[in-house]
C-alpha positions in Angstrom: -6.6 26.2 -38.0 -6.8 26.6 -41.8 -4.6 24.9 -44.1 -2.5 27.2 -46.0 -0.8 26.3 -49.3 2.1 24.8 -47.3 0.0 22.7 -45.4 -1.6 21.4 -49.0 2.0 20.9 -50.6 3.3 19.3 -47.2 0.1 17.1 -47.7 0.6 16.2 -51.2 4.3 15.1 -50.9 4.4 11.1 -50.6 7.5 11.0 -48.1 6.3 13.9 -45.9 6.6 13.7 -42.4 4.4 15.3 -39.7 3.4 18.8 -39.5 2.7 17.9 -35.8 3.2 14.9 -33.8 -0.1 13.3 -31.5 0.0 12.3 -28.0 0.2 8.8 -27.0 -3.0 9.7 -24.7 -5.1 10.4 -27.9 -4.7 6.8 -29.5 -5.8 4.9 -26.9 -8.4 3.1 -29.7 -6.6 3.1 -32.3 -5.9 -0.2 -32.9 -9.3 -1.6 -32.1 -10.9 1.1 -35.0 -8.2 0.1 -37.5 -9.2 -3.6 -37.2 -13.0 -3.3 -37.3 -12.1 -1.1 -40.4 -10.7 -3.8 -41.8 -12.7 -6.2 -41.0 -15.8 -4.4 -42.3 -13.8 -4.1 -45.2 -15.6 -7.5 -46.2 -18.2 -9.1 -44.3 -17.2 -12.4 -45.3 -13.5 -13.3 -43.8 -11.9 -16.0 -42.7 -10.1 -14.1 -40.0 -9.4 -11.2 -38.2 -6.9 -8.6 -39.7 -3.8 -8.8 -37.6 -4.0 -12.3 -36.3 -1.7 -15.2 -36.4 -3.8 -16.9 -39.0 -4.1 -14.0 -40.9 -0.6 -13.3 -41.0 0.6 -17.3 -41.5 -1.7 -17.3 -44.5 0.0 -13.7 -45.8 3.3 -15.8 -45.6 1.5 -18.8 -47.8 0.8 -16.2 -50.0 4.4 -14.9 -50.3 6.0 -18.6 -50.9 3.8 -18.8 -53.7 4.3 -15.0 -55.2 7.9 -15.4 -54.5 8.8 -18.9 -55.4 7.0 -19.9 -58.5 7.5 -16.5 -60.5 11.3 -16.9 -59.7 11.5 -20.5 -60.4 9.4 -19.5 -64.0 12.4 -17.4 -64.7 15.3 -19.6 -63.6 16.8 -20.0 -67.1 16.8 -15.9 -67.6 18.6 -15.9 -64.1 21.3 -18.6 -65.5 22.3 -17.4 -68.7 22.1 -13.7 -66.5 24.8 -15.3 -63.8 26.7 -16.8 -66.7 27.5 -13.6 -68.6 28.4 -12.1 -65.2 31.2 -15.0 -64.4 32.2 -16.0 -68.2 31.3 -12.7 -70.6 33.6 -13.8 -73.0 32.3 -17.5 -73.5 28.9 -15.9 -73.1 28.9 -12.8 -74.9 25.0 -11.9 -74.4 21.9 -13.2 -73.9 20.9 -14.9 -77.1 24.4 -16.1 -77.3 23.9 -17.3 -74.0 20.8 -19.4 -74.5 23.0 -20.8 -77.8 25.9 -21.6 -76.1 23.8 -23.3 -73.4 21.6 -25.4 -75.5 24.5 -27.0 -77.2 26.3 -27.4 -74.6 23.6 -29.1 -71.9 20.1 -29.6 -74.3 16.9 -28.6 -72.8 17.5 -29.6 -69.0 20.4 -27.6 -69.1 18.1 -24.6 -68.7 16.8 -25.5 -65.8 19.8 -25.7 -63.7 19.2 -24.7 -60.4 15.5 -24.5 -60.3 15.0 -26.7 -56.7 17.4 -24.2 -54.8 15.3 -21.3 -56.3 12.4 -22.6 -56.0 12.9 -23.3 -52.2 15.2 -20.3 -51.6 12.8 -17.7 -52.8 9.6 -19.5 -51.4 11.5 -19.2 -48.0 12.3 -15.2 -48.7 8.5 -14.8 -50.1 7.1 -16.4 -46.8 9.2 -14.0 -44.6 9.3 -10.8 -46.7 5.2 -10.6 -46.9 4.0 -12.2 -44.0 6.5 -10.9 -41.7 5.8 -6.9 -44.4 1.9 -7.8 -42.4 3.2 -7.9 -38.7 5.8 -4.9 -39.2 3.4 -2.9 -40.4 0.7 -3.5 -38.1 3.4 -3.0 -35.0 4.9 0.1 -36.5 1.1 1.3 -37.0 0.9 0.3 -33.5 3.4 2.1 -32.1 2.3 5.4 -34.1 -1.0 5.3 -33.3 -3.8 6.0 -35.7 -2.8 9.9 -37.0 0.3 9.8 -36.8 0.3 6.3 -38.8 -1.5 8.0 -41.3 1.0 10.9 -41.3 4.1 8.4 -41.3 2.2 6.1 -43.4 4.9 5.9 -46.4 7.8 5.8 -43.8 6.1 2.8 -42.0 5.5 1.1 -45.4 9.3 1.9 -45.9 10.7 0.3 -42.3 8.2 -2.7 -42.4 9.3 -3.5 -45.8 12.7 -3.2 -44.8 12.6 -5.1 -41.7 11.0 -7.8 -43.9 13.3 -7.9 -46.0 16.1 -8.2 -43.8 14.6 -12.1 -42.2 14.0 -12.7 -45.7 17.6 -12.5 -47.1 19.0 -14.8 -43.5 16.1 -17.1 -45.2 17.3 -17.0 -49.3 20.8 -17.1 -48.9 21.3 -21.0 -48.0 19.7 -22.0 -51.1 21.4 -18.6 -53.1 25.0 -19.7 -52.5 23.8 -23.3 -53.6 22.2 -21.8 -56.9 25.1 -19.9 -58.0 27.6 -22.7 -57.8 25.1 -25.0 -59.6 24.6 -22.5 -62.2 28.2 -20.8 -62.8 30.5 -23.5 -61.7 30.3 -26.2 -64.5 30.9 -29.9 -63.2 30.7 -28.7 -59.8 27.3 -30.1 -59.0 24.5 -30.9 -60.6 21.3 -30.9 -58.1 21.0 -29.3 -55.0 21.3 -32.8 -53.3 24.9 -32.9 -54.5 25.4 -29.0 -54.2 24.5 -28.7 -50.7 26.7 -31.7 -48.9 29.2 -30.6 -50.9 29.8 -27.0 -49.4 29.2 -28.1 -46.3 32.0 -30.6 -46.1 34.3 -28.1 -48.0 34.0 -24.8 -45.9 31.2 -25.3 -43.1 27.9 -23.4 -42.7 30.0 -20.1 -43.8 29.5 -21.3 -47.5 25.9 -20.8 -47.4 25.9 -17.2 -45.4 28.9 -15.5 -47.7 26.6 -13.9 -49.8 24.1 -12.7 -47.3 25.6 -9.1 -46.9 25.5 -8.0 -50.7 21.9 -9.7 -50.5 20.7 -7.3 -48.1 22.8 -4.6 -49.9 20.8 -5.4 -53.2 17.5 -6.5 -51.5 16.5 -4.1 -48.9 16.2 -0.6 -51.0 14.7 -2.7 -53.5 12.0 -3.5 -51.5 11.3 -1.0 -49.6 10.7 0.9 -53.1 9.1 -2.1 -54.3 6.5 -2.0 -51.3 6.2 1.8 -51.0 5.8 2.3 -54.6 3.0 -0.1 -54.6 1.2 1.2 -51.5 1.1 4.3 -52.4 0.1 3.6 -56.5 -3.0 1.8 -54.7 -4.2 4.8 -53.0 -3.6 7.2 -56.4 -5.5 4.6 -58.5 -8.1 4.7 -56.2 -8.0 7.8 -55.5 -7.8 9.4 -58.8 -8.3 6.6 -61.3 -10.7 3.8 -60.4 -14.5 5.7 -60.3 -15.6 4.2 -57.2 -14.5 2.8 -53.8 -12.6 -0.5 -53.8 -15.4 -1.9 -51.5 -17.7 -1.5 -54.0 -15.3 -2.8 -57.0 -15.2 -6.5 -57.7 -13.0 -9.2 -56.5 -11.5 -9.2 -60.3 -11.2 -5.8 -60.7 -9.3 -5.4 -57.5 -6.9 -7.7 -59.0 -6.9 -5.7 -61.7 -5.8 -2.8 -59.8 -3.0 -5.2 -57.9 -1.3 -5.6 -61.2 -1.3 -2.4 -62.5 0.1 -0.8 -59.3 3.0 -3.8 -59.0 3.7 -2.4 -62.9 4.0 1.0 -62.1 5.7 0.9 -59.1 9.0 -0.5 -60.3 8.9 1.6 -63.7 12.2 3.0 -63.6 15.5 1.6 -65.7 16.0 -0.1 -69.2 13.5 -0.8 -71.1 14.2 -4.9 -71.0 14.7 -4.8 -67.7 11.4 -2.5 -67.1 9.9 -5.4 -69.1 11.4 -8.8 -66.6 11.1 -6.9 -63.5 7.8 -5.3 -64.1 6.1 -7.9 -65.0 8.0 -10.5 -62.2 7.0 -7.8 -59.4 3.1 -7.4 -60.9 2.7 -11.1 -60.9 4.1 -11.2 -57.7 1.7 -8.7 -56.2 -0.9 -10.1 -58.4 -0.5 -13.6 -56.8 0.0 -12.4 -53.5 -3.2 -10.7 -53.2 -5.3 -13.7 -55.3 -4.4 -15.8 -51.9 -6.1 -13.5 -50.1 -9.0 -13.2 -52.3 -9.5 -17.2 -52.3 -8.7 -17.5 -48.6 -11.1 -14.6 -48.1 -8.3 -12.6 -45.6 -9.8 -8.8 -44.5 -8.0 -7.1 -46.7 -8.2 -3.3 -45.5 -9.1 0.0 -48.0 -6.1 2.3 -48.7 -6.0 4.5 -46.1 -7.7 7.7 -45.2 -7.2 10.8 -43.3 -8.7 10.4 -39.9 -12.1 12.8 -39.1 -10.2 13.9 -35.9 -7.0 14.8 -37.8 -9.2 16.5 -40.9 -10.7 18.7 -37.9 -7.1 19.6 -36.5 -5.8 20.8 -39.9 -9.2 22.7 -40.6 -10.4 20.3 -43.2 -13.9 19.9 -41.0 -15.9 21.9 -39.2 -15.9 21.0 -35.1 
């Protein structure tokens, strides 16, 4: 079979599913090849892609992406919750830092810092490590071509399924931030926060906000994770002038950033600005962890030779 210029556009589309589906019977070894591929991908590792270590230490990697760039911008998020409740007290953002500052001092600013820190280490550790085992079980399932194929629709499930454990985890310490940060002589810390909602309405105080969370969260990341999966490839595809196996450790983490940046440019400009840069450092840290803890960290994906033959891209 020949590819026609269908075939090509069909290829070329990001979100394109299948022009054919493989039998089950065909992908018998899929999983072992994907997992000596990425092993191979450095000779050095610590452990083998797809294990229990590999994946805990993915999740050690998410607590620190997600909980130390959060907590860095905790008193953005509080003058940011404070317009929301109080717009006319705090009129906008400068106004809000003002207002805050002569109200509280310094410390003020870092109201609510323990909850986030803890609350978004707890959603970092689930939505990366548990990203690593959904997408090596929807891969899994696939099987090797058809992964390939589906490859931006498993990035878009795993990332959702993620995501999903990852807001049960965040919204404990959420509902304890926001009434640290927007109710004013409610609480303090998150020692007195915490008892306090408990005695007044039960464990449904800290699981109210859990819906909107996943209503905010989940197409967020699934953009957040597909976007950057598939800016990898492209940079490496089209950009970077040589394989990532033969680039550096630093100029991998180079790439990292860049493709966190892109993948979330859409919106305002300020908010381009905050987000981009909280998503590349995000990625950026993520994927230092697995640098220093040497995990196999596999190449962006390529077309299998037994698919190229199928669609006429290589001669039998």
């Amino acid at each position: 079979m020949y590819p026609t210029t269908l075939t090509q556009l069909a290829r070329s589309n990001p979100f394109q599913a299948p022009l054919f589906s493989i039998k089950p019977d065909q992908q018998q070894e899929s999983l072992q090849r994907k997992r000596k591929l990425a092993a191979a991908a450095y000779d050095d590792v610590s452990c083998e892609y797809g294990s229990n270590k590999y994946y805990a230490l993915c999740g050690f990697g998410g607590v620190l992406s997600c909980g130390l760039t959060h907590t860095a911008v905790v008193p953005l998020d509080l003058i940011k919750c404070r317009i929301q409740v109080d717009p006319v007290k705090y009129k906008s953002i400068f106004n809000g830092f003002s207002v805050t500052l002569r109200e509280d001092g310094f410390r003020g600013l870092g109201k609510g810092w323990a909850p986030t820190f803890i609350g978004y280490s707890m959603q970092g550790l689930c939505k990366f490590g548990f990203y690593e085992v959904f997408k090596v079980l929807y891969n899994d399932m696939l099987g090797e071509e058809n992964a390939y194929l589906w490859r931006t629709s498993v990035y878009l499930a795993a990332s959702a399924s993620a995501e999903f454990f990852a807001d049960i985890a965040l919204a404990p310490m959420e509902a304890c931030k926001v009434r640290i940060q927007t109710q004013p002589g409610y609480a303090n810390t998150l020692r007195e926060c915490a008892p306090k909602m408990h005695a007044e309405e039960g464990l449904k105080a800290f699981y109210k906000g859990v819906y909107p969370l996943w209503l905010r969260q989940i197409p967020y990341t699934m953009m957040k994770f597909a976007c950057f999966e598939r800016t990898v490839e492209m940079l490496y595809k089209y950009i970077v002038p040589k394989p990532r196996s033969e680039c550096s450790k630093p100029e991998q983490l180079v790439v990292t950033f860049v493709a966190g940046y892109i993948g979330v440019w859409k919106g305002l400009f300020a908010r381009i600005i905050m987000i981009g840069t909280l998503t590349a450092l995000q990625w950026f840290i993520y994927d230092s962890v697995k640098v220093y803890f040497r995990l196999p960290r596999p190449p962006p994906p390529e077309m299998p030779e037994s698919l190229k033959r199928k669609m006429g891209l290589l001669d039998y």
